[in-house]
C-alpha positions as CSV (number, residue, x, y, z in Angstrom):
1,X,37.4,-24.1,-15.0
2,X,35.5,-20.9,-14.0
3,X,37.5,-17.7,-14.4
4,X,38.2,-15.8,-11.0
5,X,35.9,-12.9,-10.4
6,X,37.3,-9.7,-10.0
7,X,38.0,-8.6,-6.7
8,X,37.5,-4.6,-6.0
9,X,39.4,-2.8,-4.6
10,X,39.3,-1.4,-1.7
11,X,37.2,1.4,-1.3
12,X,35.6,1.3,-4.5
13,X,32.4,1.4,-5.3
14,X,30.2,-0.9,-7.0
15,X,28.5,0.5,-9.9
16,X,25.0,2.1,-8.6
17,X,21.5,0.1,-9.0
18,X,18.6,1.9,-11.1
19,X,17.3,4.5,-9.2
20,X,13.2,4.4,-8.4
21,X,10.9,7.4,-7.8
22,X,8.8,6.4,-4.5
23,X,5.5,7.5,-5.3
24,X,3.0,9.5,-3.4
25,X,0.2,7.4,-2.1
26,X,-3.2,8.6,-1.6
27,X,-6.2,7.5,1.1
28,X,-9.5,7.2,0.3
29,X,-11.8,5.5,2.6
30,X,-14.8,4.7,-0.4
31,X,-13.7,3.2,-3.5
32,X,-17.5,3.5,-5.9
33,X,-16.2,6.4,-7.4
34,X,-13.2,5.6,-8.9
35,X,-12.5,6.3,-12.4
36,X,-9.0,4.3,-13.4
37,X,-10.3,0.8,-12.8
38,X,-7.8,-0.3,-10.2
39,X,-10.2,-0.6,-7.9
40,X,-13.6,-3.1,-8.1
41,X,-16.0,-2.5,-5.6
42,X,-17.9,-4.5,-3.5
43,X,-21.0,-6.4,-5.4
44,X,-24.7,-4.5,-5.3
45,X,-26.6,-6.4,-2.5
46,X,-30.3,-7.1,-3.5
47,X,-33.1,-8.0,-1.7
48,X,-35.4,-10.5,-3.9
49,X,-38.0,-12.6,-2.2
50,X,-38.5,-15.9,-3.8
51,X,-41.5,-16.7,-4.7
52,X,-42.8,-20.4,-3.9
53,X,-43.8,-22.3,-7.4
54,X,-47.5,-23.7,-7.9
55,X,-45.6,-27.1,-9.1
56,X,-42.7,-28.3,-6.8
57,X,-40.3,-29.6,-9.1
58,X,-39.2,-33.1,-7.8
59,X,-35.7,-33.0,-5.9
60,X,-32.1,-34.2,-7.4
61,X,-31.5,-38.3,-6.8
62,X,-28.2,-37.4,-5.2
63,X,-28.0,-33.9,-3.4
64,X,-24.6,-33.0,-2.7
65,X,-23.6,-33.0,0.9
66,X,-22.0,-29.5,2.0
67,X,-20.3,-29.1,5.8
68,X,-21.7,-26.9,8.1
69,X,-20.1,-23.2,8.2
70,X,-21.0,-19.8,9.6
71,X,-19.7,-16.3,9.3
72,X,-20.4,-13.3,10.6
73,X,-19.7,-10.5,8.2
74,X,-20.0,-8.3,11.1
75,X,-16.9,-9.0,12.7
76,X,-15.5,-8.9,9.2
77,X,-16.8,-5.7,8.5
78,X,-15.2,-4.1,12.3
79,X,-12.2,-5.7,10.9
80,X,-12.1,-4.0,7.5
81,X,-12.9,-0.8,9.3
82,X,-9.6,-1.7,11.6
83,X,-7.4,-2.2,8.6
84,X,-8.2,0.7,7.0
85,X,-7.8,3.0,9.6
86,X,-4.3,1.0,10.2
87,X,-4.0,1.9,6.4
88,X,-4.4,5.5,6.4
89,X,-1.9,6.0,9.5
90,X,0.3,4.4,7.6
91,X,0.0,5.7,3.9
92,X,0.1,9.3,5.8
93,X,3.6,8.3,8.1
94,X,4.8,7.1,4.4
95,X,4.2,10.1,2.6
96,X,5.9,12.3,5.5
97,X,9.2,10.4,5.5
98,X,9.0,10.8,1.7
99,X,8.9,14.3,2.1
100,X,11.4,14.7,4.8
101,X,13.8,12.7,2.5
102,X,13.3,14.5,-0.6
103,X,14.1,17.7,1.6
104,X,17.1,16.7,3.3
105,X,18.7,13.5,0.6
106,X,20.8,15.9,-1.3
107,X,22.8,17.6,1.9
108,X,21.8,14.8,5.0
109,X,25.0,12.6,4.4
110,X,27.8,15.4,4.0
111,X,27.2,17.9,6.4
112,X,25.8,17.9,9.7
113,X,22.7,20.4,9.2
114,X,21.5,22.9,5.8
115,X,23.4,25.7,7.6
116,X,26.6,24.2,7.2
117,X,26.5,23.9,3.6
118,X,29.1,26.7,2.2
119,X,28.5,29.7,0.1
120,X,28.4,28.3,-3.1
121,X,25.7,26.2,-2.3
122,X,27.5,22.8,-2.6
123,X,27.0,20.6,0.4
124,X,30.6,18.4,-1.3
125,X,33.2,21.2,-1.0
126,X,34.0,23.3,1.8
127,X,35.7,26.1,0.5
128,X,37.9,28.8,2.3
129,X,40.4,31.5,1.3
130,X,43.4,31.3,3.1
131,X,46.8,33.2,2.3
132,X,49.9,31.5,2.0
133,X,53.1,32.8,1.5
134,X,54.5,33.0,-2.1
135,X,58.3,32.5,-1.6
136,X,59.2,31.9,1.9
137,X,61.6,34.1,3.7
138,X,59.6,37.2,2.1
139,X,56.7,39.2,2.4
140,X,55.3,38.0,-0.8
141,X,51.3,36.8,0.6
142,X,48.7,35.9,-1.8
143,X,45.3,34.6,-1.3
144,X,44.1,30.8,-2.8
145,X,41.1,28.5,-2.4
146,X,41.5,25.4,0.0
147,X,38.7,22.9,0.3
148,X,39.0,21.0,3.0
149,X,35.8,18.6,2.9
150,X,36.5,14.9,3.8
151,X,32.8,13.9,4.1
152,X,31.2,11.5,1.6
153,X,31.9,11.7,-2.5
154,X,29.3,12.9,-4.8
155,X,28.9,9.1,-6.3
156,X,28.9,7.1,-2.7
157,X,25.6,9.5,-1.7
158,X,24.1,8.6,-5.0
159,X,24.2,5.1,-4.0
160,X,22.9,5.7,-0.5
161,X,19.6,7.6,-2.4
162,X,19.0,4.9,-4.1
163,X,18.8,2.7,-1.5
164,X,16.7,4.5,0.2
165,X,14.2,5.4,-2.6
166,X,14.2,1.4,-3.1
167,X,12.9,0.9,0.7
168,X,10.7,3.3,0.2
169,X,9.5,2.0,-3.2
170,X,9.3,-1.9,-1.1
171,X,6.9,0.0,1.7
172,X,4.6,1.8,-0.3
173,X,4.3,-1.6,-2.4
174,X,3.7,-3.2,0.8
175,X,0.9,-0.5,1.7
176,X,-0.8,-1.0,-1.5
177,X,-0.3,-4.9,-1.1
178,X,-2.2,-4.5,2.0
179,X,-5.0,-2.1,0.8
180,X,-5.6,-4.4,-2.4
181,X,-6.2,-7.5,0.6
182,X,-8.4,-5.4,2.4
183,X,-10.5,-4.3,-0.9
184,X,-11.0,-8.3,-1.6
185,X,-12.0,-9.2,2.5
186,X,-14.5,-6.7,2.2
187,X,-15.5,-8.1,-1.4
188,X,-15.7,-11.4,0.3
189,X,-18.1,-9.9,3.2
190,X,-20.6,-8.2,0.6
191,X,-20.7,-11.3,-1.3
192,X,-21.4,-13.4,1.6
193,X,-24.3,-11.0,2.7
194,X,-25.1,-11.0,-0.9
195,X,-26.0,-14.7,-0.5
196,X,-27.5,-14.4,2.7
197,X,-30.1,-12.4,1.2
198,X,-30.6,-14.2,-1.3
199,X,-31.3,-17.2,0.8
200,X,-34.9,-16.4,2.1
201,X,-37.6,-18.6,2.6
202,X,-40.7,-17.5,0.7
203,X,-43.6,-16.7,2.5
204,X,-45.5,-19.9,3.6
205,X,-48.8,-20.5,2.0
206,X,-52.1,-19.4,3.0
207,X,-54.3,-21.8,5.3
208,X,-57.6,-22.0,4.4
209,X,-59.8,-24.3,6.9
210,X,-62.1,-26.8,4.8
211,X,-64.9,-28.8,7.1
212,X,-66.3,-32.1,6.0
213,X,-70.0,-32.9,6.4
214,X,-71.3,-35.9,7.1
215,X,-72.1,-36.8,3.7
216,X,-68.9,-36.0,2.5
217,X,-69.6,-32.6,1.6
218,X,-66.4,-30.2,1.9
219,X,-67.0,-26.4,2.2
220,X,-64.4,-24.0,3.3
């Protein structure tokens, strides 16, 4: 028999995941020039003109049958060009809500705005000096700290970061996902060009007229 889990209590908190560091992407729009590797770009497209052979070499006993197919590499070219222009809108809306969260994660979920956060320049207490009176009945009065903060702890906002740096971690993998796609359709369309060069017809052969005498005699 299994024994029963632990049941928290209420209110506490579980312990807090592994915090991730959301990286900043960058946009480039030409990928020949890269110097890390991640990248491949698309293959060298040559133009070679086949030349016909003086002895045509008989043809295979069984040539393979291949189904029709077309494609036009210039729709998926516009297409590319579509994604990555949907790419850089979003690798620059990424990189701003990065930036507005690193600027406002360490104050955002216990006070309502920066100005709010107190003197000492913790956004977790909320400290005032009030006077109270010593022994009642007298005018004894001193002065004493209260802090009278009830907004999130310290550890629960921890939590809450991580959380978000995960989502943000998840869409800039996403982005990248995306971008890495993208790099392999337009692979795909220089490779098809690639053999749609490479599939010329050689130049047809010179045609020489010959006449024919009446004695057999052939001249051209």
């Amino acid at each position: 028999m299994s024994p029963t889990p632990e049941v928290p209590a209420v209110g506490s908190l579980q312990p807090p995941a592994a915090d991730v560091t959301p990286p900043e992407l960058t946009f480039s729009e030409t990928w020949e020039d890269d110097k890390d590797g991640r990248w491949q770009s698309g293959p060298t497209i040559t133009v070679e003109k086949p030349e016909a052979a003086e002895d045509q070499e008989p043809l295979p006993d069984n040539i393979p049958y291949v189904h029709a197919f077309t494609i036009n590499t210039g729709d998926v070219v516009d297409t590319v060009k579509l994604a990555i222009g949907d790419l850089k809108t979003a690798v620059t809306a990424y990189n701003t809500h990065k930036g507005y969260v690193s600027s406002h994660e360490g104050w955002v979920f216990s006070v309502a705005s920066k100005e709010d956060i107190g003197a000492d320049g913790d956004p977790f207490t909320n400290v005032t000096t009030e006077t109270y009176n010593v022994t009642p009945g007298t005018d004894e009065w001193a002065l004493h700290d209260v802090d009278s903060y009830a907004g999130p702890s310290r550890e629960l906002v921890e939590q809450l970061n991580t959380y978000q740096h995960k989502i943000m971690m998840s869409a800039s993998d996403v982005i990248t996902l995306v971008s890495q796609f993208t790099l392999a359709v337009d692979g795909a369309a220089q490779a098809y060009a690639q053999i749609d060069y490479s599939s010329q017809f050689p130049d047809a052969p010179t045609i020489t007229e010959v006449t024919m005498s009446n004695d057999g005699t052939i001249t051209q």
